[in-house]
N, C-alpha and C positions, 0 to 999 in steps of 0.2 A: 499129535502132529497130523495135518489134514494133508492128505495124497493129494494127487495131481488132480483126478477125477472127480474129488470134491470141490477144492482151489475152483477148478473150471467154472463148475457148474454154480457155484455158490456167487461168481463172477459175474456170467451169465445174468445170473437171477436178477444181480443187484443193477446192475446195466438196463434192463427192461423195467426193473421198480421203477427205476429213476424218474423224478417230474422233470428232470432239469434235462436230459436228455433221451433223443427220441430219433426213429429211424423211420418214423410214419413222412409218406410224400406230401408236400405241400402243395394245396391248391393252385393250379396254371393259370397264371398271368390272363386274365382275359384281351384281348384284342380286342385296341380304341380305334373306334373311326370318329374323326373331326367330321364335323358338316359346319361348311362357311358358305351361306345364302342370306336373302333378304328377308324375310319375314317368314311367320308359322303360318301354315294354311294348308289347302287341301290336298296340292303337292307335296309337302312335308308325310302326312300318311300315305301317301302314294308309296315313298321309298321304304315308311315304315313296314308298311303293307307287303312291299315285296321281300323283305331282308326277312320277314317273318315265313313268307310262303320258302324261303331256300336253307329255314332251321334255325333264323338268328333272331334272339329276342335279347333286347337292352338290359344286361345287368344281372342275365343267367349266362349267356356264354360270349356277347361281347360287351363293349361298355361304348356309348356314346357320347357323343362331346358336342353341342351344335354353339354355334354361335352366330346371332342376325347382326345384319348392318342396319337394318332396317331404314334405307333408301341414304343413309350417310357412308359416301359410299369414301368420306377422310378415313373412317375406323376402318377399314380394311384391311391395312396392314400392319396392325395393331392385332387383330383378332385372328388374321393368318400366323402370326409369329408368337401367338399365343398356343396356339391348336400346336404348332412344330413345336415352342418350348415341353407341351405335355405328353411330347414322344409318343403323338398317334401314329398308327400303324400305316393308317389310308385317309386320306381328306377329300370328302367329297364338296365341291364346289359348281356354284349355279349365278351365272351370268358370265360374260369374258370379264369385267372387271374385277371379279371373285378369283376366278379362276387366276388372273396374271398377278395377283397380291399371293394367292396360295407357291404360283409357281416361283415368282421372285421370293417368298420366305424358306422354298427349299429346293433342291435339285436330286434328291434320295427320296421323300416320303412318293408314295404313288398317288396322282393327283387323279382323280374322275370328274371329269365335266358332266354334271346331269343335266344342265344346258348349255351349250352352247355355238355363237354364229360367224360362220367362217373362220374357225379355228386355225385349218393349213393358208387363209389366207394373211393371217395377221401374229402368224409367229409363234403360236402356242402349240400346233404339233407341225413335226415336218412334212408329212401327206397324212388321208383321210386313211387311207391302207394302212400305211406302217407310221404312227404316231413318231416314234425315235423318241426318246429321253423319257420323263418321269408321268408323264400327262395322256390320258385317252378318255374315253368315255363318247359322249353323246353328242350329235348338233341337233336342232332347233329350223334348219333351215334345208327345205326341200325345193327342188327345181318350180318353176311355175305359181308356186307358193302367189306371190304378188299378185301376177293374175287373177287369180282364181278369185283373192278377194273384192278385188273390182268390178268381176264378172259379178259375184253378190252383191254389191250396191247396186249395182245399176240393175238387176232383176226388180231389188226390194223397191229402190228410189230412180227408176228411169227417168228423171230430170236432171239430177244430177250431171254436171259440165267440170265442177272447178273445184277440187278436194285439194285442203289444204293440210300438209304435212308437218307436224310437229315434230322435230330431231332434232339431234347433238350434231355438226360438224366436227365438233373439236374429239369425236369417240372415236376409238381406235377402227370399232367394226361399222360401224352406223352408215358413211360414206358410202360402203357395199351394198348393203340395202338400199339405201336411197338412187343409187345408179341402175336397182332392178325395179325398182319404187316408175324410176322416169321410163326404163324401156317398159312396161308394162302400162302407162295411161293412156296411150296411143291406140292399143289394140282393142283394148275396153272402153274406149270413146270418151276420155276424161284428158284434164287437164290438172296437172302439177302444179300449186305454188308452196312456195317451201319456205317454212317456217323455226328459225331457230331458236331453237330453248335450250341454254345450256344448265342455267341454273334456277332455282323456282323468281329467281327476281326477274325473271323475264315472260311471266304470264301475260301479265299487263299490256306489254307492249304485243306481245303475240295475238292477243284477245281482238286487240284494239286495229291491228292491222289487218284480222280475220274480217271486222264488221266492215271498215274502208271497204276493202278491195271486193266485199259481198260474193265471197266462197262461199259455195252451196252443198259441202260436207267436210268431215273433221277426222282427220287418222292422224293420231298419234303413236309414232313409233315405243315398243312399249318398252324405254330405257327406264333407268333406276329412277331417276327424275320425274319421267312421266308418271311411271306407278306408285310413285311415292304420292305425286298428285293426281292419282286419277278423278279423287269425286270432284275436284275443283274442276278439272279438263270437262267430267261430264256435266254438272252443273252448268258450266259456261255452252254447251254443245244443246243444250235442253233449254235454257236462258231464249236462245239466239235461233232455236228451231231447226237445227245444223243436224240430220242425218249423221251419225257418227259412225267408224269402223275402226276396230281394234284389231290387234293380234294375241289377244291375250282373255280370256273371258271373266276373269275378277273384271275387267273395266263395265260388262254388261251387268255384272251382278250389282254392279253402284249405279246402273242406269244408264247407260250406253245402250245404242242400237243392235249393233251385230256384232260377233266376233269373229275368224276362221284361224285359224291355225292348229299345231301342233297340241297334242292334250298333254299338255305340262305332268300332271299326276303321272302317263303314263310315262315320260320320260324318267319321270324319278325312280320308277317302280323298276323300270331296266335297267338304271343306276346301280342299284342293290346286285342285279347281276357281274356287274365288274368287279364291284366289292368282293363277292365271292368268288373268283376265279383268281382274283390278286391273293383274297386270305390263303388259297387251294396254290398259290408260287406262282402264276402269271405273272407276265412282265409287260407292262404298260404299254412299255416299248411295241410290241408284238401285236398287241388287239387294235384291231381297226376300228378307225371312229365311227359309230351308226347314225344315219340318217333317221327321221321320225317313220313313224310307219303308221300311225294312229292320229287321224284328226280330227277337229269337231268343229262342228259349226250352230255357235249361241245367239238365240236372239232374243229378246225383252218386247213380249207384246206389248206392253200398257208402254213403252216409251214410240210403238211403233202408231200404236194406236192415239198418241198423243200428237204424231209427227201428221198426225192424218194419212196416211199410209198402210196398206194394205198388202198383208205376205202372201205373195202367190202360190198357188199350189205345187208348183215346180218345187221352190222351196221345201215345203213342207216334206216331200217326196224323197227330201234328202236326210231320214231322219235328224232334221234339229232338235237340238235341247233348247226348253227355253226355260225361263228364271222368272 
């Protein structure tokens, strides 16, 4: 007859042999972040770069989910409601039109904009201060910005009179730009004409209405479209002998003149910071949307030196990168 003390222990024993069952913890769920942007580039390390500098590496303690539109900007919300279908945790999103596919596929997941322009102006937070709802993160767009880049062409190419604009009317944010686009050529001694490209079927006509009316430089606003076609924009800008200005510096590295704005990489790397304060229980709601703080300004000798033109020292002075 086996006592109590045996009964126990003999129980015990057989409880713990057991393969079939087990009181060991199982490994915790890593945390998914979705990323919905246009293409891999050197923004993409940028956020890697940073999520790594604040402990987070892909597939030891979160898991990452990216998904490009790469300038098709129909699959949007196809590939937002795919990222919410696989119950990521955080979705980070880069452009307004990424961001309002992320936002319209969910109103719980926490959205992070790593760019973007005029956010409390067009509906995606309620002010730059206090976001309200699911969406905060980053703009893209600082006071004076426009200027500034004006002020650099006409340093690089003081001839310049008559920059022709390439943009969307039909975007949601574009319109905004473009009305900072027109108070800004006055004060920089340039004249506005304005070019619409909605879709890549409309180069041609864009091209062809650029040579007419003989505009003597080329900014295209840097939508999904544009940068989908940038070599062709610069191609056509180098063809035609056009002084070109960007807001974006991929368009120098295909051969564009200058760029100025905001250093995208670095935006994405502060990106990584929201992520971590969400994963840490912030509430989107709560963090205010940051303005850039970090700019650069790129320019392409051998297209400058093609244009016949000559980088002043002023320039130079302001530490540029060039390509």
């Amino acid at each position: 007859m086996i006592d109590r003390r045996t009964f126990i222990g003999t129980l015990a024993g057989g409880i713990l042999a057991s393969p079939f069952i087990t009181f060991a913890q199982q490994p915790a769920k890593l945390p998914r972040i979705g990323i919905l942007g246009s293409e891999v580039g050197a923004h993409w390390e940028g956020f890697r770069q940073g999520m790594r500098d604040l402990g987070y590496v892909d597939g030891r303690n979160v898991t990452v989910e990216a998904r490009w539109f790469e300038g098709r900007t129909d699959r949007l919300p196809a590939l937002a409601l795919e990222l919410v279908q696989l119950n990521v945790n955080i979705i980070v999103a880069a452009g307004t039109q990424a961001i309002r596919a992320a936002k319209e596929a969910t109103n719980t997941i926490p959205i992070v904009m790593a760019l973007s322009a005029y956010p409390d102006k067009i509906g995606l937070v309620e002010s730059l201060a206090r976001p309200g709802g699911n969406v905060t993160g980053l703009s893209n767009v600082s006071p004076d910005l426009m200027g500034k880049r004006f002020q650099l062409l006409k340093e690089i190419a003081p001839k310049v009179s008559r920059v022709a604009v390439l943009w969307n009317p039909a975007s949601a944010v574009e319109p905004n730009g473009f009305r900072e686009t027109l108070a800004a050529a006055p004060v920089a001694g340039v004249m506005v004409q304005s070019i619409e490209v909605r879709t890549p079927d409309d180069y041609a006509a864009a091209f062809a209405t650029m040579t007419e009316s003989r505009a003597d430089a080329l900014f295209p606003f840097g939508n999904p479209v544009n940068f989908k076609n940038r070599q062709l924009i610069v191609d056509f800008a180098s063809k035609t002998r056009l002084p070109s200005l960007y807001d974006e510096r991929l368009f120098v590295d295909s051969g564009g003149l200058l760029s100025y704005g905001p250093s995208y990489i670095d935006l994405w790397r502060r990106a990584a910071t929201y992520v971590d304060k969400i994963l840490k229980g912030a509430r989107p709601a709560d963090m205010p949307v940051e303005q850039p703080t970090k700019f650069e300004l790129v320019i392409n000798p051998k297209t400058a030196t093609a244009l016949g033109l000559k980088i002043p020292q002023s320039i130079w002075d302001r530490g540029v990168e060039t390509v």
